[in-house]
N, C-alpha and C positions, 0 to 999 in steps of 0.2 A: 504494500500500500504506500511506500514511499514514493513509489512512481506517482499515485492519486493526486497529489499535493503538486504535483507540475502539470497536470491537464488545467488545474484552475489559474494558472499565471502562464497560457498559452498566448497567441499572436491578439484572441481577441481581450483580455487585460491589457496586454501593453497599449493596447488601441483606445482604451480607456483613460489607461494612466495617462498616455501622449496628450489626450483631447482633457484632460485635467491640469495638464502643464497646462496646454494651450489655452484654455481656458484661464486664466489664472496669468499667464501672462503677455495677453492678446486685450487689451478693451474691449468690452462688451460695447456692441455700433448702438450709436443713439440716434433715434430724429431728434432733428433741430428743425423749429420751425421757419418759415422763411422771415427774414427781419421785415420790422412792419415799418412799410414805406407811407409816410404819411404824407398824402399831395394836399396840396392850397386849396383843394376846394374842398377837402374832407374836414382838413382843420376849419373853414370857414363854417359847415354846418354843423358841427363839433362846437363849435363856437356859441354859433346862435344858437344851437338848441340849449346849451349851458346857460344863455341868458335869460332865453324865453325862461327855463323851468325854472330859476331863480324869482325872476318876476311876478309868474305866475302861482309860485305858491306862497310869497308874499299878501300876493293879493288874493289867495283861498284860505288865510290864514286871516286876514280880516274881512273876506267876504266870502263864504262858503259857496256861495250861489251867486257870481257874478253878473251883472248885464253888459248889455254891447259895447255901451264907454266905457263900461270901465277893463273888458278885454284888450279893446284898442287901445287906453292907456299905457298896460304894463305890456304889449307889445312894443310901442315906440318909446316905452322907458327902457326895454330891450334891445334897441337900436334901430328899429326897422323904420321907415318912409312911411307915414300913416298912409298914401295911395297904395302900396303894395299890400298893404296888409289885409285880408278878410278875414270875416266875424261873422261867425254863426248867427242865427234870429235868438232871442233870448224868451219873445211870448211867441207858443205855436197862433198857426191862423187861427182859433176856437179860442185864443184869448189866455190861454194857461201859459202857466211857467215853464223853461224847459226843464228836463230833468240833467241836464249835461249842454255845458255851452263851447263852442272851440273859436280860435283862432290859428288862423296859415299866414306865412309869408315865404316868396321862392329866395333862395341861397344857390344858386349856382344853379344847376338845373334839379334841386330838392329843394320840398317843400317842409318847412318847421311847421310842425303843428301840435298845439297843443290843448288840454280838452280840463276842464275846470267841473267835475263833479263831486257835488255835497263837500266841498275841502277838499279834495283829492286830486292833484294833478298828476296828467297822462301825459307822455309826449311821444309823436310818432314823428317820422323821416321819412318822406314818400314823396317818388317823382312826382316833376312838376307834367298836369297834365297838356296833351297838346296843343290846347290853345291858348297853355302861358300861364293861367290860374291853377290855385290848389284844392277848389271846392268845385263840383259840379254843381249847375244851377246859379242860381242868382245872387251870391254871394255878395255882403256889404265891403 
């Protein structure tokens, strides 16, 4: 049975042992992800959208249920060109409150938008549509 004891450190252990060097003195490959290349317009809606949500829950923090002025306000306290800007209706046509009110404005060819319900601000990032605005319909 001495022989026994050299069948189990035959060619396939050293192939073992070898790939345990190897391992061991080989680095294990890592992905790396690709570096994140930030372009001027991404920074630009990175930007505005940092200021819209600032603004905006300011002003959800003193007014939970905003109206029209006063979305438009904390949009061009945000920087934006009161003509660029739309603002959701604040009373449906049947005369009620809404329950959620937004304002848009375009950043390059994205639209900041952001959406003021019960205190709670939303913000979304979404192309500007075809014909240049960020709300379908009849937007103020």
């Amino acid at each position: 049975m001495v022989g026994c004891s050299a069948v189990g450190s035959g060619a396939a252990d050293s192939a073992e042992s070898s790939d345990a060097t190897a391992s061991a003195t080989v680095p294990a490959t890592t992905e790396t992800a690709e570096p994140a290349v930030e372009t001027a317009e991404a920074s630009a809606v990175d930007a505005a959208e940092r200021q819209v949500r600032e603004q905006l829950e300011n002003l959800a923090a003193s007014s939970p249920r905003p109206n029209e002025s006063q979305m438009l306000k904390a949009m061009t306290d945000a920087g934006f060109v009161e003509d660029e800007i739309e603002v959701s209706a604040d009373i449906t046509p049947t005369g009620l409150a809404v329950d959620a009110i937004e304002a848009a404005a375009p950043v390059d060819e994205q639209c900041v938008i952001g959406q003021v319900r019960e205190g709670e601000v939303a913000m979304s990032v979404l192309p500007v549509l075809p014909a240049g605005n960020c709300f379908v319909g009849n937007g103020s």
